[in-house]
VEXROFI-835291 format. One line per 4 residues: number of its first residue (from 1); their letters; for each residue y, z, x of N, C-alpha, C. Coordinates in steps of 0.1 Angstrom, whole numbers, plus 5000, padded with zeros to 4 digits. Each point is the difference from the previous one (the first is absolute). Layout:
NUM> a> Y,Z,X,Y,Z,X,Y,Z,X; ...
END
This chain:
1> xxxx> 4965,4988,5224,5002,5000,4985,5010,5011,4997; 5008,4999,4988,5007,5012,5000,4997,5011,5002; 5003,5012,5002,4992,5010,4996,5001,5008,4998; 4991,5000,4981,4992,5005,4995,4990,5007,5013
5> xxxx> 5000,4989,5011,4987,5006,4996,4988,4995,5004; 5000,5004,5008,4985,5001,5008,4994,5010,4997; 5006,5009,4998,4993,5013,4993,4992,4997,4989; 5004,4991,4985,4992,4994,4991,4994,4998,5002
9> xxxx> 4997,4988,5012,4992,4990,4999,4986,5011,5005; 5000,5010,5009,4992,5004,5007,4996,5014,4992; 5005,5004,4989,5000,5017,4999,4990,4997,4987; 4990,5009,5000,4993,4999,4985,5011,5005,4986
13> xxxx> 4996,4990,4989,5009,4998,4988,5002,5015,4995; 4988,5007,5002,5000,5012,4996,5012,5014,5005; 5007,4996,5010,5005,5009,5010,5017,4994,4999; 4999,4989,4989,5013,4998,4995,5007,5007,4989
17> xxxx> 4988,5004,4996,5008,5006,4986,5005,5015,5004; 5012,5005,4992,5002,5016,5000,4987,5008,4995; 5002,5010,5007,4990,5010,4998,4995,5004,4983; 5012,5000,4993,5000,5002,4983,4995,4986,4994
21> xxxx> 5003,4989,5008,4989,4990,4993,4987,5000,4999; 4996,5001,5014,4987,5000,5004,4990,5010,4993; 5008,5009,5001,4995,5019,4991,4994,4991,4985; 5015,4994,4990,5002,4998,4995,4985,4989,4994
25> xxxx> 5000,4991,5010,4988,4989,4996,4989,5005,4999; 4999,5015,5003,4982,5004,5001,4998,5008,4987; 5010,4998,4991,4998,5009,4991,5004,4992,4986; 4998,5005,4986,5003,4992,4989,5012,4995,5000
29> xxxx> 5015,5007,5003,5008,4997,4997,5008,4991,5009; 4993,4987,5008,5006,4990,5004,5012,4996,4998; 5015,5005,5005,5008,4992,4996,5004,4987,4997; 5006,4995,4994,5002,4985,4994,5014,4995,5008
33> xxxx> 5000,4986,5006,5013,4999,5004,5011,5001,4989; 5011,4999,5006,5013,5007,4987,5004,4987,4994; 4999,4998,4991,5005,4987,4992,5017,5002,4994; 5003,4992,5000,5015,4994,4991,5000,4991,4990
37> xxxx> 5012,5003,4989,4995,4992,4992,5007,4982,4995; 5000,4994,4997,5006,4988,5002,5011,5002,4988; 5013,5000,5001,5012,5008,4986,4996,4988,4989; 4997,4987,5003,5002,4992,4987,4988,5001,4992
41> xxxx> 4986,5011,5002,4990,4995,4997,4993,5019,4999; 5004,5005,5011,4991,5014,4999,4990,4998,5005; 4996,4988,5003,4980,4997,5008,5009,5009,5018; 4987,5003,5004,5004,5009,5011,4995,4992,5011
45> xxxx> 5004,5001,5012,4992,4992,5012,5002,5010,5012; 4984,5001,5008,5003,5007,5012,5011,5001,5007; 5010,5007,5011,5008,4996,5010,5000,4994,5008; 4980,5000,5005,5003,4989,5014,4990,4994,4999
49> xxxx> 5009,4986,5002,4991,4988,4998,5000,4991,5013; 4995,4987,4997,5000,4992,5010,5006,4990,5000; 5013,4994,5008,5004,4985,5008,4987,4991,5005; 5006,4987,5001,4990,4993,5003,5005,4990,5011
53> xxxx> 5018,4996,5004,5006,5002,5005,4995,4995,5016; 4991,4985,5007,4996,5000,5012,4989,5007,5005; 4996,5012,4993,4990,5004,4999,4979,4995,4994; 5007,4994,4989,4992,4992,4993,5002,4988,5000
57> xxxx> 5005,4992,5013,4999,4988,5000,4996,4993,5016; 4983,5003,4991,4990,4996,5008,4990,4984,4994; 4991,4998,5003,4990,4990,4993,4989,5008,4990; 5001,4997,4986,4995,5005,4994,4985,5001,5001
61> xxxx> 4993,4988,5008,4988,5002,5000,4993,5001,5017; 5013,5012,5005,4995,5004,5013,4995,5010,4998; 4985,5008,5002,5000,5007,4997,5003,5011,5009; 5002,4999,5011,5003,5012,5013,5016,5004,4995
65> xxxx> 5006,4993,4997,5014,5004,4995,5000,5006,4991; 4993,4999,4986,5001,5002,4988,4995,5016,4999; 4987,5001,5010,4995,5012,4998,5011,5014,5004; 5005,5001,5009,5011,5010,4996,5009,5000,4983
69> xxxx> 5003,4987,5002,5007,5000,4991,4992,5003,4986; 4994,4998,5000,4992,5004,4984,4997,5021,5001; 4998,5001,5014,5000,5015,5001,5014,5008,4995; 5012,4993,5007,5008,5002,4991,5004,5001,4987
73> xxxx> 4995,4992,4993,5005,5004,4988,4990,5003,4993; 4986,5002,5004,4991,5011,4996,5004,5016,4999; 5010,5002,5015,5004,5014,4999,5015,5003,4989; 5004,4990,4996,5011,4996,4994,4995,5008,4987
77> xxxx> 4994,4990,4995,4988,5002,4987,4996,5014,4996; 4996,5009,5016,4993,5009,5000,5003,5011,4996; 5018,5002,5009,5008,5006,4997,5010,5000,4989; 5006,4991,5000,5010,4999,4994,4998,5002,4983
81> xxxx> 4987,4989,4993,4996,5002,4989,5001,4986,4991; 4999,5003,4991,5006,4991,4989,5016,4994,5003; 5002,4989,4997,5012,4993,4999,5004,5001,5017; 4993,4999,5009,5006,5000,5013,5007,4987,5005
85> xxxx> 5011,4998,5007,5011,4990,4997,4994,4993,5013; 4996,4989,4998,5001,4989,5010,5006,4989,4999; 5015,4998,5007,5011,4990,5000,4997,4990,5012; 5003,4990,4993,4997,4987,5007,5011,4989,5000
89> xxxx> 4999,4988,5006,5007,4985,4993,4994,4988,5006; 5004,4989,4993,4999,4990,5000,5001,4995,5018; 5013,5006,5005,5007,4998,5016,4993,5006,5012; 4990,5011,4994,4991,5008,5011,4988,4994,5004
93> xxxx> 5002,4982,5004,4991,4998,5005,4986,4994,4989; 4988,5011,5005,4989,5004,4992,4994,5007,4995; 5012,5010,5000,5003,5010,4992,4995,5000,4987; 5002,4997,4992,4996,4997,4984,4985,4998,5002
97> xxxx> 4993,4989,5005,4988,4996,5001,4992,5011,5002; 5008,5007,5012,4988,5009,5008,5002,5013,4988; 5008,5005,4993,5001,5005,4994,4991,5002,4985; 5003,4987,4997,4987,4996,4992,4982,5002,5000
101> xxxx> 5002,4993,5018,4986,5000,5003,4996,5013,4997; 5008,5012,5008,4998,5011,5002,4993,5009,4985; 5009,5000,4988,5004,5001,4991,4986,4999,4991; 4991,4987,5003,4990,4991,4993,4987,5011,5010
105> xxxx> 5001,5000,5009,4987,5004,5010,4997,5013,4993; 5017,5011,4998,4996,5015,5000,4998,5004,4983; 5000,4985,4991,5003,5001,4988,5012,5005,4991; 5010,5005,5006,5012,5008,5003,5009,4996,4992
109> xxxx> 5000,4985,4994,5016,4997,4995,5000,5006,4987; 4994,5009,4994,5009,5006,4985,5001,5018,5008; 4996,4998,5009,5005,5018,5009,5013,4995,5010; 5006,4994,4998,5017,4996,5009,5007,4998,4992
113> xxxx> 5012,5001,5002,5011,4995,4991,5010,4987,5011; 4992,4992,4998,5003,4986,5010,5018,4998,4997; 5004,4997,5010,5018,4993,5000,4998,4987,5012; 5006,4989,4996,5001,4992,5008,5018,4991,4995
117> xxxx> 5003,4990,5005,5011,5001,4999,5002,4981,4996; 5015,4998,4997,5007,4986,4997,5007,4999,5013; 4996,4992,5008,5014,4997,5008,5000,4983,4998; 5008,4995,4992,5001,4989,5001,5013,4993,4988
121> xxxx> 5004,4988,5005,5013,4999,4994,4993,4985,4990; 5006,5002,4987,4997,4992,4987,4991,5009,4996; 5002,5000,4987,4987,4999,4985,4985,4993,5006; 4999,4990,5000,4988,4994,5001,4995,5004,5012
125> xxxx> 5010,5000,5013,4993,5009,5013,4994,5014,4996; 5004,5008,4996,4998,5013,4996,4988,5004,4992; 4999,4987,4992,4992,5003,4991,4984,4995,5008; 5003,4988,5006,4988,4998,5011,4996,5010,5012
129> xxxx> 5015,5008,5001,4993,5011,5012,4989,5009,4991; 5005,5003,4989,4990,5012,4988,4986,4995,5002; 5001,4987,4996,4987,4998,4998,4989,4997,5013; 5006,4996,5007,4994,5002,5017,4995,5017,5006
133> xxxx> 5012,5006,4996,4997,5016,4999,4988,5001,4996; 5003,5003,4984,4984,4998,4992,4987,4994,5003; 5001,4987,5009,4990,4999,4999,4995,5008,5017; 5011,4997,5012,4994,5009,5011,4993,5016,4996
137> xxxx> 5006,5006,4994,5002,5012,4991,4986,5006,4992; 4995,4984,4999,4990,5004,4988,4998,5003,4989; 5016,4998,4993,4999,5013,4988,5011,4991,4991; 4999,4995,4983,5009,5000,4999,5010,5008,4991
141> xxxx> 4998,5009,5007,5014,5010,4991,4999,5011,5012; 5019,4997,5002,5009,5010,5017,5001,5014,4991; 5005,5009,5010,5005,5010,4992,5014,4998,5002; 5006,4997,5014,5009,5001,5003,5006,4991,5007
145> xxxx> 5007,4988,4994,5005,4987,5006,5017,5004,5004; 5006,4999,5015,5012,5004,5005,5004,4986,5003; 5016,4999,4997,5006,4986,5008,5002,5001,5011; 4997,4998,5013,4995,5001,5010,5018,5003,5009
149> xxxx> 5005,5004,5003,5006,5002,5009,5021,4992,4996; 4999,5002,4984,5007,4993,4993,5002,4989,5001; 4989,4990,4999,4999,4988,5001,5001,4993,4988; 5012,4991,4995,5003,4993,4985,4999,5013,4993
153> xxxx> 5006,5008,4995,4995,5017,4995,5004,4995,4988; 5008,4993,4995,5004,4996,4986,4989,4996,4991; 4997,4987,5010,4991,4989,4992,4986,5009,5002; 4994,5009,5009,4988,5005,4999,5001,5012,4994
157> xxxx> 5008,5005,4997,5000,5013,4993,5000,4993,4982; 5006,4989,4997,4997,4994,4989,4983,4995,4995; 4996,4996,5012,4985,4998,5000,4990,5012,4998; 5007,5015,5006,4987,5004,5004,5003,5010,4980
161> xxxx> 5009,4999,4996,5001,5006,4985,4990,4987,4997; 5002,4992,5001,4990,4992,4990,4990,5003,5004; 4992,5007,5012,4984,4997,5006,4994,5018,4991; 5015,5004,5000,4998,5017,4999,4996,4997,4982
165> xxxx> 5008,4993,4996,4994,4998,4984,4986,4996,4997; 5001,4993,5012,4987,4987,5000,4986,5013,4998; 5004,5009,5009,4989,5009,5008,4994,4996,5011; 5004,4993,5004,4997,4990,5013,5005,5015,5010
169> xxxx> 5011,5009,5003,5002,5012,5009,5002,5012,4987; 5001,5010,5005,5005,5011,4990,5013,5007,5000; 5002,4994,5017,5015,5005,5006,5005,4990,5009; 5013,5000,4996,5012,4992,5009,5002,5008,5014
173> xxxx> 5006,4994,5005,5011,5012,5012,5003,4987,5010; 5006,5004,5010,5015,4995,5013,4995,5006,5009; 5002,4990,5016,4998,5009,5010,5007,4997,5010; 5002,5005,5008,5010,4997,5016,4994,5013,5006
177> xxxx> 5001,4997,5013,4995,5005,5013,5013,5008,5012; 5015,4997,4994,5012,5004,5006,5003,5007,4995; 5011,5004,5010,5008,5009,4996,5014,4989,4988; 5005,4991,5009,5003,4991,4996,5003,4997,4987
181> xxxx> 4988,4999,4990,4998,4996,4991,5004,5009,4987; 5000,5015,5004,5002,5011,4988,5010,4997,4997; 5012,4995,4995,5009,4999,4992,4996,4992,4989; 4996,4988,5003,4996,4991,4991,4986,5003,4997
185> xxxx> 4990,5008,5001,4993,5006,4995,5005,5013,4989; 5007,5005,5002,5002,5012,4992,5013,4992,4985; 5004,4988,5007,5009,4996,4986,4990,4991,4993; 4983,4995,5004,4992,4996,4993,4994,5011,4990
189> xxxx> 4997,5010,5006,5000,5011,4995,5007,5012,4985; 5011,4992,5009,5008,5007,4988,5004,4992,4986; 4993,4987,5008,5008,4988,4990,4988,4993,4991; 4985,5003,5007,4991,4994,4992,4984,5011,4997
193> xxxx> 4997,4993,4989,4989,5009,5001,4989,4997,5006; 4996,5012,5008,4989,4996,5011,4991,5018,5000; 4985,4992,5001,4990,5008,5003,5002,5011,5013; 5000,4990,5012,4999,5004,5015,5007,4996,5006
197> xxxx> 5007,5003,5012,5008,4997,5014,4992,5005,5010; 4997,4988,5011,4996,5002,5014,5009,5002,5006; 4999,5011,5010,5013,4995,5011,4998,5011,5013; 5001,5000,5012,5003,5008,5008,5003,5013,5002
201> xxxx> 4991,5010,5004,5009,5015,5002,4993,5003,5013; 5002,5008,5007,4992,5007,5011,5014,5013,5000; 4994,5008,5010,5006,5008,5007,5015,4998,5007; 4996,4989,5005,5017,4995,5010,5003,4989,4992
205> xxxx> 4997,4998,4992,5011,4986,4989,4998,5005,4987; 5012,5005,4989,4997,5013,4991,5013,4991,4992; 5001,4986,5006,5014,4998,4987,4994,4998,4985; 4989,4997,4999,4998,4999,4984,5005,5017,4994
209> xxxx> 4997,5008,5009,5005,5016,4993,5015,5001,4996; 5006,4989,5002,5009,5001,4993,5012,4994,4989; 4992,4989,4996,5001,4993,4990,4992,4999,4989; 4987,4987,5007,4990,4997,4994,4990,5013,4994
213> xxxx> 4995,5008,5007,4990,5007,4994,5008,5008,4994; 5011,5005,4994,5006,5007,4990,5002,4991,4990; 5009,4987,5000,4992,4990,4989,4984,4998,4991; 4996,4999,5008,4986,5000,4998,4992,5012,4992
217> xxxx> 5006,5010,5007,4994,5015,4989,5010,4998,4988; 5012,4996,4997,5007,4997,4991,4996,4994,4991; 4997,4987,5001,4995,4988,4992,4985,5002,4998; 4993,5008,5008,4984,4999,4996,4994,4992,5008
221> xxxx> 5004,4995,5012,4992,4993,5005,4989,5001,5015; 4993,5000,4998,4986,5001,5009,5005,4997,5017; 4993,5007,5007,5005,4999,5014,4991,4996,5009; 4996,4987,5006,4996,5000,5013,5002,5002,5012
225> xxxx> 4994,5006,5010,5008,5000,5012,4989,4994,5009; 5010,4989,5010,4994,4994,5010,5005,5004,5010; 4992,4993,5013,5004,5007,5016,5003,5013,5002; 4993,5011,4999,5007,5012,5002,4996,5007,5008
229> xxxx> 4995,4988,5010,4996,5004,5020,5013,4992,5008; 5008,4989,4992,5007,4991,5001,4992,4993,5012; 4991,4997,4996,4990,4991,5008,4996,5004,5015; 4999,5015,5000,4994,5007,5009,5010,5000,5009
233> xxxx> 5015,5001,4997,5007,5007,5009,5001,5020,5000; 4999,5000,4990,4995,5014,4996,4987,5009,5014; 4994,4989,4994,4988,5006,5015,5009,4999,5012; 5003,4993,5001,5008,5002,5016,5006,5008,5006
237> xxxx> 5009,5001,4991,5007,5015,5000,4996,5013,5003; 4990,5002,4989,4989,5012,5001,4994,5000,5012; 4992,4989,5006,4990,5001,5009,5001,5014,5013; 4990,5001,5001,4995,5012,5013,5011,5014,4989
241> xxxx> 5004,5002,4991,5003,5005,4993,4993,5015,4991; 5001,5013,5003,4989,5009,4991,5006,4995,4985; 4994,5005,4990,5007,5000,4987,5008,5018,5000; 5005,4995,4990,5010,5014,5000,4990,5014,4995
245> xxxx> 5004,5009,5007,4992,5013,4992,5003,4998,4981; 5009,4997,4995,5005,5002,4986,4986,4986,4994; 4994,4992,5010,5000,4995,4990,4984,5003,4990; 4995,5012,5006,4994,5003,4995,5003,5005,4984
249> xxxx> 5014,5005,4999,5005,5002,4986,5003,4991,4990; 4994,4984,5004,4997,4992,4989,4988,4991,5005; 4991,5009,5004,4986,4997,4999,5002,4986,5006; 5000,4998,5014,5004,4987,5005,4991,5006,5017
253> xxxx> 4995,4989,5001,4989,4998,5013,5003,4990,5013; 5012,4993,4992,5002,4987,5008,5013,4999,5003; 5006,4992,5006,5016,4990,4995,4997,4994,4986; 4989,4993,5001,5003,4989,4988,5001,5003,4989
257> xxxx> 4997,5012,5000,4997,5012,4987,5012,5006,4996; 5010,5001,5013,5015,5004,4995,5004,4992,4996; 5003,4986,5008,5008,4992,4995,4994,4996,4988; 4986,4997,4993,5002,4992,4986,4998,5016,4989
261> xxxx> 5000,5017,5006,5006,5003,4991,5014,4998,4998; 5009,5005,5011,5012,4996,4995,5004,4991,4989; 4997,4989,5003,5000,4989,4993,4995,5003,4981; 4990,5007,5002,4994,5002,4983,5004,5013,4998
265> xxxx> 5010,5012,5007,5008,5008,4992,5010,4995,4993; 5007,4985,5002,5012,4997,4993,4997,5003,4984; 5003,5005,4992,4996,4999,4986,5000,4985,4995; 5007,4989,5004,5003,4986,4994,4985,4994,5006
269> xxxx> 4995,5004,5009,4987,4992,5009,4990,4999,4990; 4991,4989,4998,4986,4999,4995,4988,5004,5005; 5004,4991,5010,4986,4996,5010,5007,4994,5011; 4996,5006,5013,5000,4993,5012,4993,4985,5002
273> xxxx> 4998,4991,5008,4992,4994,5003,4998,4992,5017; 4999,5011,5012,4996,4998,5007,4987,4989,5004; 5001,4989,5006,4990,4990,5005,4996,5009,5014; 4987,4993,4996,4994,5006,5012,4983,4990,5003
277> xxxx> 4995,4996,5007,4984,4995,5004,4994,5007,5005; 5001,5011,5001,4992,5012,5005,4998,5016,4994; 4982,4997,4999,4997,5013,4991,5005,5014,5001; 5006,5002,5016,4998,5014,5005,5019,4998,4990
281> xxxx> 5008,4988,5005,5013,5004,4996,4998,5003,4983; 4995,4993,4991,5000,4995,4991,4996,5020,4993; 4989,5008,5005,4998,5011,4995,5012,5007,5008; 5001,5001,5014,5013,5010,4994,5013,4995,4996
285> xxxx> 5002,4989,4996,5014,4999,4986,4994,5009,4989; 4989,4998,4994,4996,5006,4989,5006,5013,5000; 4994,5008,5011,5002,5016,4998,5014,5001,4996; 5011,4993,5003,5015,5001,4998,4999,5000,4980
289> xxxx> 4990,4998,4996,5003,4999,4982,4993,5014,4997; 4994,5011,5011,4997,5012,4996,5006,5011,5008; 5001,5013,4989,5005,5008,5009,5014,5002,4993; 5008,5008,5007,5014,5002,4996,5009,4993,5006
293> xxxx> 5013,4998,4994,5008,4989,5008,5011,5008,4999; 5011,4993,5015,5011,5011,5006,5010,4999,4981; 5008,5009,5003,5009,5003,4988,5014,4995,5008; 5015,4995,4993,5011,4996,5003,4999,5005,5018
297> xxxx> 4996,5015,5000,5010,5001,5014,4985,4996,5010; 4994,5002,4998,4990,4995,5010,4999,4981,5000; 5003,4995,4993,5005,4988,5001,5012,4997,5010; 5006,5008,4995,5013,5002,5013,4998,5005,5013
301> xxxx> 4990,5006,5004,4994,5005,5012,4991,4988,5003; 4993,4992,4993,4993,4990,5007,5007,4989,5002; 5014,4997,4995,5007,4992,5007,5009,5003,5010; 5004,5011,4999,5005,5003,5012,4992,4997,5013
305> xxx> 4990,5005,5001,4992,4993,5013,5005,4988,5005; 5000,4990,4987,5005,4986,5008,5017,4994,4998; 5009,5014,4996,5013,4995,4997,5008,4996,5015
END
């Protein structure tokens, strides 16, 4: 497996956290993960949330599969809080379903701030993927409907203003997974009005820092960030690896903890959303939304490691 982490899987949950959390939990003043706020609206959402991304696309009524996964986003829930972001689509399989299922078991769906997506070309495709959503989903009102990977972005970005009137979602947004893609993300951007943009950042792929997420704080618009293990080549790299002495100076325990702070010191960032099927990974992403996060030049110190 990548690794994270054998260490996870084997170490009690308790022996993850920094010492100041832990302190921290035994006493009134529990800190709260750090929230951001969405520019078109002011409603606030945790930093780290959950992908669903091959992870959640299992058989919804397996239950040996399901049981991690419901632990997951129990600890999701646990930590994170109110409006915790769990992004999904239509293309992830059974993803949506299991999401749902999940969702219905833990009672959960007015404590998430659900996103699932459009990928599909025509009006009437589009409008049938919504309603398939909805019903895998459980729910019918999204918070956050994305056109999937700029698929027909014209004709579904026309649709999803009407769903947004409708109250059918509360927010629009665009996504891509490239690097590739940020040009013509950042001239959607500059050229239409949008809630949210999904798109790629990690530590060793940082092109959105230099277009798109200055756009984006420009215009007001909401930031998702996906892959920001770039699908567990990050662990690789690290592996047999100490962490750095410094990184105790932003309350970080792990790798995974640098890289998705990194990632949520950008000022343009919302919310991360790391996929994951496993509880041990799933709590320590969390710790990465508590604590202090590096400042410009210690951002620059954690990329240099991998320049």
């Amino acid at each position: 497996m990548p690794s994270r982490r054998r260490f996870l899987l084997d170490a009690p949950l308790a022996a993850l956290a920094p010492a100041w959390l832990a302190n921290a939990a035994n006493t009134a003043q529990t800190p709260a993960m750090q929230r951001r706020p969405i520019p078109s609206s002011g409603e606030t959402l945790p930093v780290i949330g959950l992908g669903t991304a091959n992870t959640f696309d299992v058989a919804p009524s397996n239950t040996a599969e399901l049981t991690p996964l419901q632990e997951v986003v129990q600890r999701l829930l646990s930590s994170a809080g109110k409006g915790a972001v769990i992004d999904t689509a239509p293309s992830y399989g059974q993803a949506e379903a299991v999401t749902g299922e999940l969702l219905a078991r833990l009672k959960a769906r007015d404590d998430v701030f659900l996103a699932t997506k459009i990928g599909a070309t025509g009006r009437d495709s589009g409008m049938r993927q919504v309603r398939n959503s909805e019903t895998a989903l459980r729910t019918r009102k999204l918070d956050l409907i994305q056109i999937h990977n700029l698929i027909d972005t014209a004709t579904q970005l026309a649709l999803l203003r009407d769903l947004k009137q409708q109250g059918v979602t509360r927010y629009l947004g665009i996504t891509h997974y490239t690097q590739s893609s940020q040009d013509e993300l950042t001239a959607l951007v500059e050229r239409e009005k949008l809630d949210f943009v999904q798109i790629n950042l990690s530590v060793v792929e940082r092109g959105a820092e230099k277009r798109l997420l200055p756009a984006c704080q420009a215009r007001g618009v909401a930031v998702l960030i996906n892959r920001p293990f770039q699908d567990g080549t990050l662990f690789r790299q690290v592996r047999g690896k100490p962490l750095p002495g410094w990184a105790a100076d932003i309350d970080c325990t792990s790798w995974a903890q640098i890289f998705l702070k990194f990632i949520v010191a950008h000022p343009a960032v919302t919310a991360v959303i790391p996929a994951t099927s496993k509880p041990a990974n799933m709590q320590d992403n969390l710790l990465a939304g508590f604590g202090r996060l590096p400042d410009a030049a210690m951002r620059a110190r954690i990329a240099g490691l991998f320049a």
